[in-house]
C-alpha positions in Angstrom: 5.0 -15.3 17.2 7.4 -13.4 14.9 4.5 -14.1 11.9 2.1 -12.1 14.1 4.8 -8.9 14.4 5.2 -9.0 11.0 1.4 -8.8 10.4 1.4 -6.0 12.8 3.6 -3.8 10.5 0.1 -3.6 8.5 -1.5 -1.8 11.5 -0.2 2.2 10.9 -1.3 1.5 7.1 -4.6 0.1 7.9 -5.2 2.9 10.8 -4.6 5.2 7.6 -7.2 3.8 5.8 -9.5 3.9 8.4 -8.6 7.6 8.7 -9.1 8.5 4.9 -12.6 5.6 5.0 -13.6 8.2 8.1 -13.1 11.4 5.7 -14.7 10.2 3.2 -17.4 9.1 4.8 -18.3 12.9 5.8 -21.3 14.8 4.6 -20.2 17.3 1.6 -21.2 19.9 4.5 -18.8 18.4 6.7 -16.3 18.0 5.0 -16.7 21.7 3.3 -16.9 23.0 7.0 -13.6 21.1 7.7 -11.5 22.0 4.9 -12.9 25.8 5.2 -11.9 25.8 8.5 -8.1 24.7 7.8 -8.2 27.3 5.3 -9.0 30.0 7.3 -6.4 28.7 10.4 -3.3 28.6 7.2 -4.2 32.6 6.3 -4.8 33.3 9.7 -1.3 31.6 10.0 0.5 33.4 7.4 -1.2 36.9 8.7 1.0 36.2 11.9 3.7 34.6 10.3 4.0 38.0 8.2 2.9 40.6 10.8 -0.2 41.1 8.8 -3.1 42.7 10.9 -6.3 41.2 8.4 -10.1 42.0 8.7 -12.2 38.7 8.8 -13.6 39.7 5.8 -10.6 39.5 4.0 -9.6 36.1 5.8 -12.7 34.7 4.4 -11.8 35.9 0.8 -8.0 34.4 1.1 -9.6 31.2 2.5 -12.4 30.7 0.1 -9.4 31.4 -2.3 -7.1 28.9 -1.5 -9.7 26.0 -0.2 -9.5 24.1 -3.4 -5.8 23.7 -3.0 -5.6 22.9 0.6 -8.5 20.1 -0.5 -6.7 19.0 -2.9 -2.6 18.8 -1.3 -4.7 17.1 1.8 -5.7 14.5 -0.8 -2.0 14.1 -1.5 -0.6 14.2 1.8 -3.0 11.0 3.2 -2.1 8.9 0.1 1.3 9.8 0.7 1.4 8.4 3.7 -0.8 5.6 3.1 1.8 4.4 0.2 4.8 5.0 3.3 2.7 2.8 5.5 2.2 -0.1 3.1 5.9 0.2 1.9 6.7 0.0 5.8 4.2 -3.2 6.0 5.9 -4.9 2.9 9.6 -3.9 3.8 9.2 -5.6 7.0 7.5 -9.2 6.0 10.8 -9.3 3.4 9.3 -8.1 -0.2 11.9 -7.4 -2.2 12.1 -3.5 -3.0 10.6 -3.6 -6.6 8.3 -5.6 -5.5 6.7 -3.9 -2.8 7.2 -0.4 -4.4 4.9 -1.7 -7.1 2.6 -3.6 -5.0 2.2 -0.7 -2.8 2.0 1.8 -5.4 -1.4 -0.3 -6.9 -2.8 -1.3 -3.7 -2.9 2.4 -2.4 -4.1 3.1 -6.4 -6.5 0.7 -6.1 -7.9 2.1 -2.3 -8.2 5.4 -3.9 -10.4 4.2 -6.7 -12.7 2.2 -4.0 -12.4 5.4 -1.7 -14.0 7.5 -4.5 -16.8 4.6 -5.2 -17.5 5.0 -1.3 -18.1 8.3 -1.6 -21.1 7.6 -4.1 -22.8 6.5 -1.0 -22.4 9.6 1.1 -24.5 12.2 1.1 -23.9 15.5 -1.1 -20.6 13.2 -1.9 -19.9 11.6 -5.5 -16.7 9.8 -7.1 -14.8 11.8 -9.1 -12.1 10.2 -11.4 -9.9 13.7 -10.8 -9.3 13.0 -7.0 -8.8 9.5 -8.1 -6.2 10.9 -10.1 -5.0 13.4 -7.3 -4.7 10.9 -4.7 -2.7 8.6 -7.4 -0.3 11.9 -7.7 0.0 11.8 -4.2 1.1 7.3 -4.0 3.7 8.0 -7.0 4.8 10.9 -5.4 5.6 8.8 -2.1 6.6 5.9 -4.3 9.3 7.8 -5.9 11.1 9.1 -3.0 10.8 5.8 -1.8 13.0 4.6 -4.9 15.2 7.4 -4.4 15.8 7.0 -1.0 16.8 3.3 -1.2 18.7 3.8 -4.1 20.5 6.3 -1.2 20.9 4.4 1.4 22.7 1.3 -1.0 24.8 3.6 -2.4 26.1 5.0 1.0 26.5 1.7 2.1 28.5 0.8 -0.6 30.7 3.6 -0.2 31.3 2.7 3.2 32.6 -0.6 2.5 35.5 0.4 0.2 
């Protein structure tokens, strides 16, 4: 019974998957449609944030302007998280900490690169060896703080003790 618990601390990183295979697996219209979409909903954000009255016209401009980015931090963010959800997955069965920070960090590589080849199937989609590199960004990013925040908690354990 306590093997299968420990299996289950796969689940959130294999949902994740399933949520970046599910993006991926969009049209290039659809996922264009989605990302302009988010776009316009951060200006029209920040117009309210900053007490901005803005035209659609010019919310259009700002979100056609900034789409690449928001495309691109999205990318980020899901590997991110991905690399947190294996990390969690190791942690739990007992991998040591350099272990699983490297494991992770080229299994969620390695999903990325496979994510991309996917997308070679899907219409008005192709790989592209930039968001390969993007989405890498994203797993060292996640696998850094990782270190660092370990590295944290031993140290203020071992300040506690003495």
């Amino acid at each position: 019974m306590k093997k299968i618990w420990k299996l289950c601390a796969f689940l959130p990183a294999l949902f994740m998957m399933g949520v970046i295979f599910s993006f991926s697996a969009q049209t290039g219209t659809q996922s264009g449609s989605l990302s302009h979409d988010i776009s316009v909903r951060v200006v029209e954000t920040k117009g309210r944030f900053f007490h901005q009255e803005l035209e659609k016209k010019e919310i259009e401009k700002q979100a056609d302007e900034i789409e690449f980015y928001i495309r691109k931090a999205a990318h980020m963010t899901e590997y991110a998280v991905l690399t947190l959800l294996v990390a969690f997955g190791f942690y739990v069965n007992g991998f040591r900490r350099k272990r699983w920070l490297m494991v992770g960090f080229i299994f969620c590589v390695l999903y990325a690169a496979t994510d991309e080849f996917h997308q070679s199937f899907v219409g008005e989609r192709g790989p592209s060896v930039r968001d390969v590199g993007i989405d890498s960004l994203g797993v060292l990013i996640a696998t850094i703080l990782l270190d660092a925040g370990q590295k944290l908690v031993k140290l203020l354990k071992g300040r506690r003790h003495t």
